[in-house]
PyMOL commands that place a pseudoatom at each C-alpha (Angstrom):
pseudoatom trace, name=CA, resn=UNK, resi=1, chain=A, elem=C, hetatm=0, pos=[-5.919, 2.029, 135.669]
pseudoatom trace, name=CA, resn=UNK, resi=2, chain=A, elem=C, hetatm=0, pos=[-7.531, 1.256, 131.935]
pseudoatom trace, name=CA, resn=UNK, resi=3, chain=A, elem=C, hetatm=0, pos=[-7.580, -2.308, 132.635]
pseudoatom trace, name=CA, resn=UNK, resi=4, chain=A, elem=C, hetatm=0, pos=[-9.245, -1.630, 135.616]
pseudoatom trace, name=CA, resn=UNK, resi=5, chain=A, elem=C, hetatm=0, pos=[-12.146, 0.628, 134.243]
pseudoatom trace, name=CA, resn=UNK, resi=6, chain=A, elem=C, hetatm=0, pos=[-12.599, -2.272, 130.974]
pseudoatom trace, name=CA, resn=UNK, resi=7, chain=A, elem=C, hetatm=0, pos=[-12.615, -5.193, 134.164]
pseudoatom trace, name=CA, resn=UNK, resi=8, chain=A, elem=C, hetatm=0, pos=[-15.671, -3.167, 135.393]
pseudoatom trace, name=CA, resn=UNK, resi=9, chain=A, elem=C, hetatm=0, pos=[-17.127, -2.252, 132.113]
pseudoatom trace, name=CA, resn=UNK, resi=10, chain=A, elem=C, hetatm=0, pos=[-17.482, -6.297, 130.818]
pseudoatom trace, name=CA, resn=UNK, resi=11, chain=A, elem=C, hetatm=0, pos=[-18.250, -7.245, 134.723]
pseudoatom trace, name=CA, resn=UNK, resi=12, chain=A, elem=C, hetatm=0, pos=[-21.328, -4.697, 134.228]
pseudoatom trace, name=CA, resn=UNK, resi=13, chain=A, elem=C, hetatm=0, pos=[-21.950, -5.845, 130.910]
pseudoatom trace, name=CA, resn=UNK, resi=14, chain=A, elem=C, hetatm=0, pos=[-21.766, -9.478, 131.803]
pseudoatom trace, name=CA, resn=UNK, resi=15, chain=A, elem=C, hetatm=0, pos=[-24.463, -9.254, 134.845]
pseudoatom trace, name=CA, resn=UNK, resi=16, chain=A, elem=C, hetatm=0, pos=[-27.290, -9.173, 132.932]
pseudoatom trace, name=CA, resn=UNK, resi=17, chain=A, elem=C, hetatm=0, pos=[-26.619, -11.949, 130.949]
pseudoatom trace, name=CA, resn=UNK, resi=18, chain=A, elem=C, hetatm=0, pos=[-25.790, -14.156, 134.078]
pseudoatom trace, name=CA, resn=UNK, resi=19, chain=A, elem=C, hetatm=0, pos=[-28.874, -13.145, 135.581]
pseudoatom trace, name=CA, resn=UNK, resi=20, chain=A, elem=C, hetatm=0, pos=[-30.982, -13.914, 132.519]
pseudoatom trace, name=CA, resn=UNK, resi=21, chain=A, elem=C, hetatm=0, pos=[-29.035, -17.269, 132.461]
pseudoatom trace, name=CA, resn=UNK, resi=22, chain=A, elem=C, hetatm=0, pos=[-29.803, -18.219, 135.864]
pseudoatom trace, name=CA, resn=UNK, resi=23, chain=A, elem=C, hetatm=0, pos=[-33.910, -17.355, 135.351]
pseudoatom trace, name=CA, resn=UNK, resi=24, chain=A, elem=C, hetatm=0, pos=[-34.178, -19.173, 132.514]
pseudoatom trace, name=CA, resn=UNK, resi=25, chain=A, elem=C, hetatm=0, pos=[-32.293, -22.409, 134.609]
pseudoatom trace, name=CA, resn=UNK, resi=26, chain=A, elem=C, hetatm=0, pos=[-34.445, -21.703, 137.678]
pseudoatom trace, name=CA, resn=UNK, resi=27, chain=A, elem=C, hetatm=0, pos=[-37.759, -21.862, 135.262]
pseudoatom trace, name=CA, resn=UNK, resi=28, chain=A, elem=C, hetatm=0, pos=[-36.341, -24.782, 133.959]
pseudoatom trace, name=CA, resn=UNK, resi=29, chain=A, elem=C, hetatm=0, pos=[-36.886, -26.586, 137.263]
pseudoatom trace, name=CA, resn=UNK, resi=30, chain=A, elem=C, hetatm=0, pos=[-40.508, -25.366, 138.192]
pseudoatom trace, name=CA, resn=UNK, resi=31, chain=A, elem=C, hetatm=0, pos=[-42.125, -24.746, 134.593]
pseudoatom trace, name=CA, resn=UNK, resi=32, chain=A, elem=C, hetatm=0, pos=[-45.110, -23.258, 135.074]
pseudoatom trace, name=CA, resn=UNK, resi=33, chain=A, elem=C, hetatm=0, pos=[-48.882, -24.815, 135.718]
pseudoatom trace, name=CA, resn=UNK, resi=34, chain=A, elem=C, hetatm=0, pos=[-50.841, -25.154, 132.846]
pseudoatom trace, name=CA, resn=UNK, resi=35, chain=A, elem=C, hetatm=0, pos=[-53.268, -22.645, 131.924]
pseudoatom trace, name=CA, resn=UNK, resi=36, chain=A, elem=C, hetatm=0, pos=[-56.754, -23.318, 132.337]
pseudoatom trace, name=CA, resn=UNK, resi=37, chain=A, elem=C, hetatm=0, pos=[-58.478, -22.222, 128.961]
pseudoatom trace, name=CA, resn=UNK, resi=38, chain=A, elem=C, hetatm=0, pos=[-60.917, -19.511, 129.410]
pseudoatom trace, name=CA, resn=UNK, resi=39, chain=A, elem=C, hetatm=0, pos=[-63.672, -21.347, 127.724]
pseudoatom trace, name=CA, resn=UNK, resi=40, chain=A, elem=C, hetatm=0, pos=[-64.434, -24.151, 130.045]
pseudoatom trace, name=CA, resn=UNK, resi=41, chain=A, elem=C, hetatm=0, pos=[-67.333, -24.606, 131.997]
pseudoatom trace, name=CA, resn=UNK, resi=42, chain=A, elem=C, hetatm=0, pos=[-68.104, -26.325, 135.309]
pseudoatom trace, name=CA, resn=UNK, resi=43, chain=A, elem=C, hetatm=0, pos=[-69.951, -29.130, 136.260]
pseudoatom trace, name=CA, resn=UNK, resi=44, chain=A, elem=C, hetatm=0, pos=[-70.878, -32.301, 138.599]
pseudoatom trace, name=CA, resn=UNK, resi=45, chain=A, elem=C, hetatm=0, pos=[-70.669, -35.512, 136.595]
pseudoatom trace, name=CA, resn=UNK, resi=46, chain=A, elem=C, hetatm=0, pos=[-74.159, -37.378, 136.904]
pseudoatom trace, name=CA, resn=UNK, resi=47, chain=A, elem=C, hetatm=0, pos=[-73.669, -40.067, 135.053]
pseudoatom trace, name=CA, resn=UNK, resi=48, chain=A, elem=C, hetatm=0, pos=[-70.419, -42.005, 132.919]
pseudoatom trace, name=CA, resn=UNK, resi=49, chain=A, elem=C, hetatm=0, pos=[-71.412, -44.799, 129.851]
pseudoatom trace, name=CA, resn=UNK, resi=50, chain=A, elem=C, hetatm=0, pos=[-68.262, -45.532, 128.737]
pseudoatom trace, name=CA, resn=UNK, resi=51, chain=A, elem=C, hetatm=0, pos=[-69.947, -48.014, 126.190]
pseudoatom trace, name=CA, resn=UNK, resi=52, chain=A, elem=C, hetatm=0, pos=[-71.649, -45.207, 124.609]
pseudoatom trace, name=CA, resn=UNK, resi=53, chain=A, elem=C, hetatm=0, pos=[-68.931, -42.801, 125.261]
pseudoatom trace, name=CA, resn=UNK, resi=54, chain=A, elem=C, hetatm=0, pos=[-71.172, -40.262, 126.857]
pseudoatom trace, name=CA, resn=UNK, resi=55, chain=A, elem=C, hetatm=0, pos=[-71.199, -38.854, 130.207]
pseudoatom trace, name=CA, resn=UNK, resi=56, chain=A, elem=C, hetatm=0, pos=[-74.095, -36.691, 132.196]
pseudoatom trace, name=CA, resn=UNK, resi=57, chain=A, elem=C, hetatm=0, pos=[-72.959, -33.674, 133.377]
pseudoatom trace, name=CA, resn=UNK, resi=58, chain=A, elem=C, hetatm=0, pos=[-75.290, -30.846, 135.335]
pseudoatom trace, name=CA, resn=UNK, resi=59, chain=A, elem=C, hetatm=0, pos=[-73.316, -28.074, 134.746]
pseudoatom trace, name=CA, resn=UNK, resi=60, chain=A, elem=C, hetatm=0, pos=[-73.296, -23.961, 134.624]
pseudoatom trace, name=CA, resn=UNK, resi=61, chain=A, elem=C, hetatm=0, pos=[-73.760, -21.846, 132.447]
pseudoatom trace, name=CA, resn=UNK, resi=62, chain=A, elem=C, hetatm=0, pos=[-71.431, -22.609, 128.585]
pseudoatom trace, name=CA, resn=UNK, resi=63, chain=A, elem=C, hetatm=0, pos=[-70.670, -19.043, 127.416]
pseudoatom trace, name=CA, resn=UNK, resi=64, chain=A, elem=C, hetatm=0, pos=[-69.093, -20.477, 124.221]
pseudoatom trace, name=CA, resn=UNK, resi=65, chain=A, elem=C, hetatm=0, pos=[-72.197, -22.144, 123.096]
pseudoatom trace, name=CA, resn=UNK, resi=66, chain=A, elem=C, hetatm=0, pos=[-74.565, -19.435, 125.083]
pseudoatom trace, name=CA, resn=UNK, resi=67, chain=A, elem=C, hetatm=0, pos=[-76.141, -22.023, 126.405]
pseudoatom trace, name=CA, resn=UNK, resi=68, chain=A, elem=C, hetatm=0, pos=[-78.098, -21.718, 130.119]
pseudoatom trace, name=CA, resn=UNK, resi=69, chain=A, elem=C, hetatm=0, pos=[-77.098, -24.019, 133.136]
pseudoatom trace, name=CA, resn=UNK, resi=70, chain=A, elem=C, hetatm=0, pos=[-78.808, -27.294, 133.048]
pseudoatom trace, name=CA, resn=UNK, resi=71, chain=A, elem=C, hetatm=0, pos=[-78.405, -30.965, 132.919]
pseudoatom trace, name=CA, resn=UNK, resi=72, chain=A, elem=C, hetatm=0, pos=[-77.662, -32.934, 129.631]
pseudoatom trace, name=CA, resn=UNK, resi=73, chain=A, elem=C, hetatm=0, pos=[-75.770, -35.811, 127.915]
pseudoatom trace, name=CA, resn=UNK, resi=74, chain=A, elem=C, hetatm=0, pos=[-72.635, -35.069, 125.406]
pseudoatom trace, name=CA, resn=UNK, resi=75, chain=A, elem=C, hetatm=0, pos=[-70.643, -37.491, 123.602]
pseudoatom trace, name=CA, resn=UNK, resi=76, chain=A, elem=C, hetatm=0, pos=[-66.844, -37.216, 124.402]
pseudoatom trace, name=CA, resn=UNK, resi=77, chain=A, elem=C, hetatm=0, pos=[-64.018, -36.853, 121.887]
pseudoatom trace, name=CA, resn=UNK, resi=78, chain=A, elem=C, hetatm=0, pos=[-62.329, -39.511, 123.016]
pseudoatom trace, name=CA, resn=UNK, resi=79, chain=A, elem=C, hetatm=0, pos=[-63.795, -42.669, 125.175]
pseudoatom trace, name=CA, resn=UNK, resi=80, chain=A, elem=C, hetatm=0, pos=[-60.285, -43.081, 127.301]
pseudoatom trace, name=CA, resn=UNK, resi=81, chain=A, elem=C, hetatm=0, pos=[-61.499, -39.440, 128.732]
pseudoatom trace, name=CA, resn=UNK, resi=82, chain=A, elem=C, hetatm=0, pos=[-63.764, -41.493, 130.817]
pseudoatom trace, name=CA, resn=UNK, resi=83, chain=A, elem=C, hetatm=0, pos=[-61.336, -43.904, 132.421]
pseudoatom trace, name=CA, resn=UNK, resi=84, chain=A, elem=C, hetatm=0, pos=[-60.616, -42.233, 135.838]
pseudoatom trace, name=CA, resn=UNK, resi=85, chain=A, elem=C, hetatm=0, pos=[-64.030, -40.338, 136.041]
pseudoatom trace, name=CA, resn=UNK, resi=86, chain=A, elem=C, hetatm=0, pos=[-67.466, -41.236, 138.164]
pseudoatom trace, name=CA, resn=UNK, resi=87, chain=A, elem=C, hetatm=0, pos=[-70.780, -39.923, 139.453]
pseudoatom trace, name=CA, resn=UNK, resi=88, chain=A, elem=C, hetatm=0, pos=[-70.131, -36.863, 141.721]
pseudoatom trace, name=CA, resn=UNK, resi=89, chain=A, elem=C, hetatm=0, pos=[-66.872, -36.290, 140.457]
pseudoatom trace, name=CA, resn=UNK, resi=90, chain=A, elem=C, hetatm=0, pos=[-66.708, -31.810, 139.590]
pseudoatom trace, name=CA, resn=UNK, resi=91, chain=A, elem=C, hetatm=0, pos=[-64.928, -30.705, 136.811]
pseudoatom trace, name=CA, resn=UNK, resi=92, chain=A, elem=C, hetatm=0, pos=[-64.426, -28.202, 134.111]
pseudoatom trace, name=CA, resn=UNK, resi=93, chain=A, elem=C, hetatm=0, pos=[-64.686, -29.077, 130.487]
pseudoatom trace, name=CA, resn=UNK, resi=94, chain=A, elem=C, hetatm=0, pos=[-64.796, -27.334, 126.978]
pseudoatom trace, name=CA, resn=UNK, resi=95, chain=A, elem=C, hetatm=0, pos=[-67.534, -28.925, 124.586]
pseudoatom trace, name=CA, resn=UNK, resi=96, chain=A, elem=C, hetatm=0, pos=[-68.589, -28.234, 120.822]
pseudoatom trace, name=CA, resn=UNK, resi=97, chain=A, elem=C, hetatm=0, pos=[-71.015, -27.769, 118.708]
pseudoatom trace, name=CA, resn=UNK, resi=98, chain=A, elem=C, hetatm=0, pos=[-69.758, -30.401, 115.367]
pseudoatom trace, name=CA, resn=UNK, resi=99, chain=A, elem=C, hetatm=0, pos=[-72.280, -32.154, 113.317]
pseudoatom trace, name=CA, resn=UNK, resi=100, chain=A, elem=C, hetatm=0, pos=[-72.900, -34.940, 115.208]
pseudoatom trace, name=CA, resn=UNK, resi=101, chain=A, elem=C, hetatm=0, pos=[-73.713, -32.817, 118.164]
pseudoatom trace, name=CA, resn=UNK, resi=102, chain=A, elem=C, hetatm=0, pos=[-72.250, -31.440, 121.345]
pseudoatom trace, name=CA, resn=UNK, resi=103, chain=A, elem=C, hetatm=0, pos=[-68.649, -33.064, 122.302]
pseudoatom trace, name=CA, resn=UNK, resi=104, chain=A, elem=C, hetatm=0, pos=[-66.521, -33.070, 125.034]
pseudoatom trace, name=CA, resn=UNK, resi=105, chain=A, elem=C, hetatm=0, pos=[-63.047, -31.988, 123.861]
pseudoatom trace, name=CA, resn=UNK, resi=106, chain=A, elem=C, hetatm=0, pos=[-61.377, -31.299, 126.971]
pseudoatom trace, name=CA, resn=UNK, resi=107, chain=A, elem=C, hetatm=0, pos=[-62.135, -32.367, 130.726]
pseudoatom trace, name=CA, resn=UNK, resi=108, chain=A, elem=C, hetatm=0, pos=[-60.246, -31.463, 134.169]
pseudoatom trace, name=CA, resn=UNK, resi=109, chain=A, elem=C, hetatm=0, pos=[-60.632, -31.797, 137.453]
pseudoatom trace, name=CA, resn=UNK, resi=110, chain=A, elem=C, hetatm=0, pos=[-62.351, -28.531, 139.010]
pseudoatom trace, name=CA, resn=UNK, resi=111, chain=A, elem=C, hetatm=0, pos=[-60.494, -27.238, 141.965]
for i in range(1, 111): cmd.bond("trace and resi %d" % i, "trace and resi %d" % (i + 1))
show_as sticks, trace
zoom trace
């Protein structure tokens, strides 16, 4: 009869830890998407000079910078953002004000 009782004690004690095993394995498989950062704006591309590094963008409103929709040219971070992008093409991006002016840090496809 005891070993009975301590067979169902560990068996009780031991299904939580399977279960946390197995979620941890299943999130293993499908990790999550990657968060979108709260901070990036939207826009339609208008124009891409990858000599020059800048792109055109018409975009909405940048909370971050408070600054109003409107159409303007930023530098980007990083000229091999502009490999895969063209006229028309909508996305999201997070700029910044530095010193030289304001950069594109981070661009995405918008949805």
């Amino acid at each position: 009869m005891k070993t009975m009782a301590i067979t169902l004690v560990l068996g009780a004690l031991a299904a939580p830890a399977m279960a946390q095993q197995k979620a941890e394995e299943h999130s293993a498989h499908h990790p999550a998407a990657a968060a979108v950062p709260a901070d990036m704006a939207q826009g339609e591309i208008r124009k891409v000079d990858k000599d020059a590094k800048k792109l055109t963008i018409k975009h909405g409103e940048i909370r971050s910078l408070d600054m109003p929709p409107m159409t303007m040219v930023f530098q980007v971070k990083d000229g091999a953002m502009l490999a895969n992008l063209k006229a028309g093409d909508r996305i999201r991006f997070v700029v910044e004000n530095v010193e030289a002016g304001y950069v594109v840090t981070d661009i995405r496809p918008a949805p």
